[in-house]
PDB file of N, CA, C and O in Angstrom:
ATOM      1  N   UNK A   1      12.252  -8.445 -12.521  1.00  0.00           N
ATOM      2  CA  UNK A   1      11.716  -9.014 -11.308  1.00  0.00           C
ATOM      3  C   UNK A   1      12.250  -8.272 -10.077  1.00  0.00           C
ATOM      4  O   UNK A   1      11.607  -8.025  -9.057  1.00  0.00           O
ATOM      5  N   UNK A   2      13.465  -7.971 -10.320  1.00  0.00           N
ATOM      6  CA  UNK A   2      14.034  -7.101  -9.170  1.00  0.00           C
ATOM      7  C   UNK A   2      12.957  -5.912  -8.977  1.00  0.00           C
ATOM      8  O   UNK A   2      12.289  -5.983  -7.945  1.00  0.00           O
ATOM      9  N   UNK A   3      12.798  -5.219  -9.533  1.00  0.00           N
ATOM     10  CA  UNK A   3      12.310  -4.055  -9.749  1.00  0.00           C
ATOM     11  C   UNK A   3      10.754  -4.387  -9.250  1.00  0.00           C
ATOM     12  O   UNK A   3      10.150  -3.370  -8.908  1.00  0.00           O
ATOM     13  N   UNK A   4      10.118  -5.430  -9.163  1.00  0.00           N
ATOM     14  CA  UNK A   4       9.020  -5.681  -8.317  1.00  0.00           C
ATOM     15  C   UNK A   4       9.254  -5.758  -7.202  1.00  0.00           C
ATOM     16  O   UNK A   4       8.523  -5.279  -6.335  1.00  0.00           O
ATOM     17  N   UNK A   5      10.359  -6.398  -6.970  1.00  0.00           N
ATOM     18  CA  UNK A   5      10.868  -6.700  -5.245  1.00  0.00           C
ATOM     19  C   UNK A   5      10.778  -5.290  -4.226  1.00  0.00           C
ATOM     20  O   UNK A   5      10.385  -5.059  -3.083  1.00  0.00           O
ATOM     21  N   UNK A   6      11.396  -4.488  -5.380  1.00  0.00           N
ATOM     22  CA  UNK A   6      11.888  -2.977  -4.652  1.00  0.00           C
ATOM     23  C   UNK A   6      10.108  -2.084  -4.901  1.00  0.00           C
ATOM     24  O   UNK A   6       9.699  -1.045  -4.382  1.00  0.00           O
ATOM     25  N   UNK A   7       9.613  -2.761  -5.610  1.00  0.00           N
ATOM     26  CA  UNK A   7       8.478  -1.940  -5.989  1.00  0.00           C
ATOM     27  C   UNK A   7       7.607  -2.289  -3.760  1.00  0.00           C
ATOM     28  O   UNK A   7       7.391  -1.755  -2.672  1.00  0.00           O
ATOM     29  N   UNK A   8       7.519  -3.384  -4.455  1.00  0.00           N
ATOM     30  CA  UNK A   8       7.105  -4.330  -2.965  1.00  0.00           C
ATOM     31  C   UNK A   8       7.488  -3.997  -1.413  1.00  0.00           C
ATOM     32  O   UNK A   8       6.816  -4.182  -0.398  1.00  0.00           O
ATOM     33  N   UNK A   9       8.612  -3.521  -1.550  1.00  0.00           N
ATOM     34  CA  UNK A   9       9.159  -3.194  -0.577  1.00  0.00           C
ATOM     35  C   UNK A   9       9.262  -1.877  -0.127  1.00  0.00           C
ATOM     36  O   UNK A   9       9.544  -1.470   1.000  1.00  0.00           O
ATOM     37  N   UNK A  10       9.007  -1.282  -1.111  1.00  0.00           N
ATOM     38  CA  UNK A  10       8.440   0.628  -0.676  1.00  0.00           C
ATOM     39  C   UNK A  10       7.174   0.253  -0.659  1.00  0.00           C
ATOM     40  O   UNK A  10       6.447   1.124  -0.182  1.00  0.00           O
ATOM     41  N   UNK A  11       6.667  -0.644  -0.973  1.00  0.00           N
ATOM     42  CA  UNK A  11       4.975  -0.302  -0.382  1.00  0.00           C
ATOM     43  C   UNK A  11       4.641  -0.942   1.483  1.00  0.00           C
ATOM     44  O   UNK A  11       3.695  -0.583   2.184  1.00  0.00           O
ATOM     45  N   UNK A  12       5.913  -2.085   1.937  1.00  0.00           N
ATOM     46  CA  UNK A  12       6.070  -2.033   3.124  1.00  0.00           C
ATOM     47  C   UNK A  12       6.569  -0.979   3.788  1.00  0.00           C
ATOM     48  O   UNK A  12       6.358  -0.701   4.969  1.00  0.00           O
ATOM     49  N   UNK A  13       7.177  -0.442   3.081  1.00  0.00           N
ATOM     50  CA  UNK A  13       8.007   0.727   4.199  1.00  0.00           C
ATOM     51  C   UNK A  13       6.626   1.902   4.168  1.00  0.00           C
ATOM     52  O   UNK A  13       6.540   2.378   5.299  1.00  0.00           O
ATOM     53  N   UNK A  14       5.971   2.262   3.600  1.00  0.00           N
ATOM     54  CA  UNK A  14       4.974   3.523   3.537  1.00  0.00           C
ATOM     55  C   UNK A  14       4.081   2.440   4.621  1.00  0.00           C
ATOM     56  O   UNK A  14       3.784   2.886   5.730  1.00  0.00           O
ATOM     57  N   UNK A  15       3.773   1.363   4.342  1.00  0.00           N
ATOM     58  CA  UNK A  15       2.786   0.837   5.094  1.00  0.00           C
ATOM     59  C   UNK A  15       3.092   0.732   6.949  1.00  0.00           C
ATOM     60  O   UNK A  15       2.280   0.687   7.873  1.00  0.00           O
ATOM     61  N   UNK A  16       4.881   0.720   6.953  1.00  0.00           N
ATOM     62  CA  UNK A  16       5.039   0.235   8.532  1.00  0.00           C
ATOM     63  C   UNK A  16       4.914   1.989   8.771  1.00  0.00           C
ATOM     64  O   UNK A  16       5.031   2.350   9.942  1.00  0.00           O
ATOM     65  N   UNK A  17       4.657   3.201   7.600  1.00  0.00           N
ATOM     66  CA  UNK A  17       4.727   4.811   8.691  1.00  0.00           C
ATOM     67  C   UNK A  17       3.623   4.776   8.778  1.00  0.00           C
ATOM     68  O   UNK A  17       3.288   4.725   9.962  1.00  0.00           O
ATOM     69  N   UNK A  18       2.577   4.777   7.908  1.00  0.00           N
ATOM     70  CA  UNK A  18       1.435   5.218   7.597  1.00  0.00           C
ATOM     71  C   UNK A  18       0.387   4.778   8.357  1.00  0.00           C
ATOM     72  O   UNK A  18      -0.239   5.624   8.995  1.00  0.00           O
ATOM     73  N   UNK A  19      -0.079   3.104   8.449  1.00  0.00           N
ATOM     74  CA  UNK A  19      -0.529   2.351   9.012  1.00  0.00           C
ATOM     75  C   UNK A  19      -0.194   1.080   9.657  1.00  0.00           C
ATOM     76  O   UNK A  19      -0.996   0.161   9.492  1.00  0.00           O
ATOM     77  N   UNK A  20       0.981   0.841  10.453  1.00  0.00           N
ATOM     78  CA  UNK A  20       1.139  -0.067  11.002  1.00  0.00           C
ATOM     79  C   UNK A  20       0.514  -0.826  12.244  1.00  0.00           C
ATOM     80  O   UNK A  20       1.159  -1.577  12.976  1.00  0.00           O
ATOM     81  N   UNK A  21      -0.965  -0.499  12.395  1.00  0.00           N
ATOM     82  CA  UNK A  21      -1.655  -1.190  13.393  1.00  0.00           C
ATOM     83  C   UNK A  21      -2.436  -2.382  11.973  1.00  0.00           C
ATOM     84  O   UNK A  21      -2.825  -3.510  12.271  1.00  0.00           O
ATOM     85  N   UNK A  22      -2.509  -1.938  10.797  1.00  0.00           N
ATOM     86  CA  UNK A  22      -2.831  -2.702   9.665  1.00  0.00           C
ATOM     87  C   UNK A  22      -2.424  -4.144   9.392  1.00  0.00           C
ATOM     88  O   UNK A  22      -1.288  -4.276   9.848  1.00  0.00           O
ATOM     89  N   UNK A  23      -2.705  -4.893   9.035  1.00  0.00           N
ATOM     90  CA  UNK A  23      -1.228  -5.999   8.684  1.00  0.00           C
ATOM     91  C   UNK A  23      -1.641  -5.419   7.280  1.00  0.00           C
ATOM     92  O   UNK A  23      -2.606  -4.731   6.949  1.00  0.00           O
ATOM     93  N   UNK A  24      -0.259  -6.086   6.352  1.00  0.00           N
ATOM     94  CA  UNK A  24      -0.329  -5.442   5.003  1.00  0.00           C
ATOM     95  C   UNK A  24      -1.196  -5.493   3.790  1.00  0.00           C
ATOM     96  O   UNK A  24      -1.329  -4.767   2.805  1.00  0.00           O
ATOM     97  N   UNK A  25      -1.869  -6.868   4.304  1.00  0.00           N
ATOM     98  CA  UNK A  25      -2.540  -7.193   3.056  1.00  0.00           C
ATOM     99  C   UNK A  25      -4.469  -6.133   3.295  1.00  0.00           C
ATOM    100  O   UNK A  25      -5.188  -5.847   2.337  1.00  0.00           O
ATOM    101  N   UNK A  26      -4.800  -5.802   4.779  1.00  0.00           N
ATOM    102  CA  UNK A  26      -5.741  -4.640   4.866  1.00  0.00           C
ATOM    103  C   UNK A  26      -5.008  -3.288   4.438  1.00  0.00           C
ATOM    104  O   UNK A  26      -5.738  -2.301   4.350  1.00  0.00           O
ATOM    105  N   UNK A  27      -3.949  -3.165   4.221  1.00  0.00           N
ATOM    106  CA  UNK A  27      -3.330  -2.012   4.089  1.00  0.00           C
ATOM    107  C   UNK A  27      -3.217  -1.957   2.204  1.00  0.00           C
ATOM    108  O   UNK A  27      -2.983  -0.981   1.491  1.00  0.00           O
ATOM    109  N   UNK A  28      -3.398  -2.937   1.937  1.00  0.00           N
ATOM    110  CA  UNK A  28      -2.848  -2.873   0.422  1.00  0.00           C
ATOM    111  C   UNK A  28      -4.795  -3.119   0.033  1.00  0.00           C
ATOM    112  O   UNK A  28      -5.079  -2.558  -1.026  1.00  0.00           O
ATOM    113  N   UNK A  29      -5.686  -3.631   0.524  1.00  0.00           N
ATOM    114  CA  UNK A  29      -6.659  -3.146   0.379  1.00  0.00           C
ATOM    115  C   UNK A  29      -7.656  -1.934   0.511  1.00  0.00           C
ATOM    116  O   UNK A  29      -8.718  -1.748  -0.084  1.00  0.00           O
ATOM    117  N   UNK A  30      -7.188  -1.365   1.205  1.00  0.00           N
ATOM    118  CA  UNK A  30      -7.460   0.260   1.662  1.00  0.00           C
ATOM    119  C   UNK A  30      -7.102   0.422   1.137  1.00  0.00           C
ATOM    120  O   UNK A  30      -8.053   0.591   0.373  1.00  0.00           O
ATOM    121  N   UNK A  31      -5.887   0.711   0.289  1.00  0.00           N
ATOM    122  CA  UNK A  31      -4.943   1.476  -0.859  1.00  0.00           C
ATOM    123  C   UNK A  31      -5.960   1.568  -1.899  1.00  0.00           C
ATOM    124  O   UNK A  31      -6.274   2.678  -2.328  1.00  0.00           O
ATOM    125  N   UNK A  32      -6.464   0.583  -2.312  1.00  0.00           N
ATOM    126  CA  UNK A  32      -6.468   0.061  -3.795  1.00  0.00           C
ATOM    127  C   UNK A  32      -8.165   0.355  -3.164  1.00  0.00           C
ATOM    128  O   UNK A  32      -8.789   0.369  -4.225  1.00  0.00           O
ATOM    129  N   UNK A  33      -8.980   0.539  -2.290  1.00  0.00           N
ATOM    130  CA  UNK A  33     -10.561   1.308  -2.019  1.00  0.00           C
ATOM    131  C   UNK A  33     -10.052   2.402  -2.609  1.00  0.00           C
ATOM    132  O   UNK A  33     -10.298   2.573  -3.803  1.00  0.00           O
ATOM    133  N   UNK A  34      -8.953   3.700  -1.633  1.00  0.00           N
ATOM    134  CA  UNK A  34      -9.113   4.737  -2.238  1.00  0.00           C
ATOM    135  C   UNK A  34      -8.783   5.317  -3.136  1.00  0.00           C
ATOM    136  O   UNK A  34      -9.198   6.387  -3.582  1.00  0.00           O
ATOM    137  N   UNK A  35      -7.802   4.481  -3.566  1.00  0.00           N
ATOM    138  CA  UNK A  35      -7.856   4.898  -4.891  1.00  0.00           C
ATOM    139  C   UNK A  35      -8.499   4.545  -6.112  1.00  0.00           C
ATOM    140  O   UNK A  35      -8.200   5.131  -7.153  1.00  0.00           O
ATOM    141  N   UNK A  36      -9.437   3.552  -6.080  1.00  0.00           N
ATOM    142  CA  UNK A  36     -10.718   3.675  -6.845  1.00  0.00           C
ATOM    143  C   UNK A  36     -12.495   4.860  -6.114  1.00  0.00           C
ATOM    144  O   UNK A  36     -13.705   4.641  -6.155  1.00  0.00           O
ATOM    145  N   UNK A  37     -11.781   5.831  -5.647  1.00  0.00           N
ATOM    146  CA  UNK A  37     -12.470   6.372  -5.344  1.00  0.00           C
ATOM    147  C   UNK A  37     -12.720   7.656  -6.205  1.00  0.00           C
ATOM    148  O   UNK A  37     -11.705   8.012  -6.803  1.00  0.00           O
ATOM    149  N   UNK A  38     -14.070   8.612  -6.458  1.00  0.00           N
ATOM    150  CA  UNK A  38     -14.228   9.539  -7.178  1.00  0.00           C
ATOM    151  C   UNK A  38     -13.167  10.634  -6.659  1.00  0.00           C
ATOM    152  O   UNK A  38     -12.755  11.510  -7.421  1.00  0.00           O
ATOM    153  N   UNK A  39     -12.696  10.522  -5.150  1.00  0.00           N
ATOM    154  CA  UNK A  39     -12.165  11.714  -4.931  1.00  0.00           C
ATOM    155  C   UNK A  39     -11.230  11.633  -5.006  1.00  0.00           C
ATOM    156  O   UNK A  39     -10.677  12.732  -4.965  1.00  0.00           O
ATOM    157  N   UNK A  40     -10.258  10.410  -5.170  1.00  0.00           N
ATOM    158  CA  UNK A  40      -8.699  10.195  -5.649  1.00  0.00           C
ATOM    159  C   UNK A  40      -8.691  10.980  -7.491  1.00  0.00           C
ATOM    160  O   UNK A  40      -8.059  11.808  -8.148  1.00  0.00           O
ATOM    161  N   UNK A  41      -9.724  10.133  -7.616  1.00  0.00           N
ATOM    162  CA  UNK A  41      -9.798  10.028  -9.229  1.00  0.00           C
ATOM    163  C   UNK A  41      -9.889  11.776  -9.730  1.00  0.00           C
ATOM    164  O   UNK A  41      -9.957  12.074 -10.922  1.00  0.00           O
TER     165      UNK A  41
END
């Protein structure tokens, strides 16, 4: 469970460089668009 916490918490920290005009939960949806995308893939 720890290891989700820390999983969780590097995905806030990329989220407050990357996109912080986002709140997290549009940010963790954008994630998860492009990377079901052909050009991630």
């Amino acid at each position: 469970m720890e290891d989700l916490g820390n999983l969780i918490d590097l995905y806030a920290q990329w989220h407050a460089h990357l996109l912080p005009y986002y709140s997290f939960e549009q940010f963790v949806e954008k994630v998860e668009s492009l990377g079901a995308s052909k050009r991630v893939r």
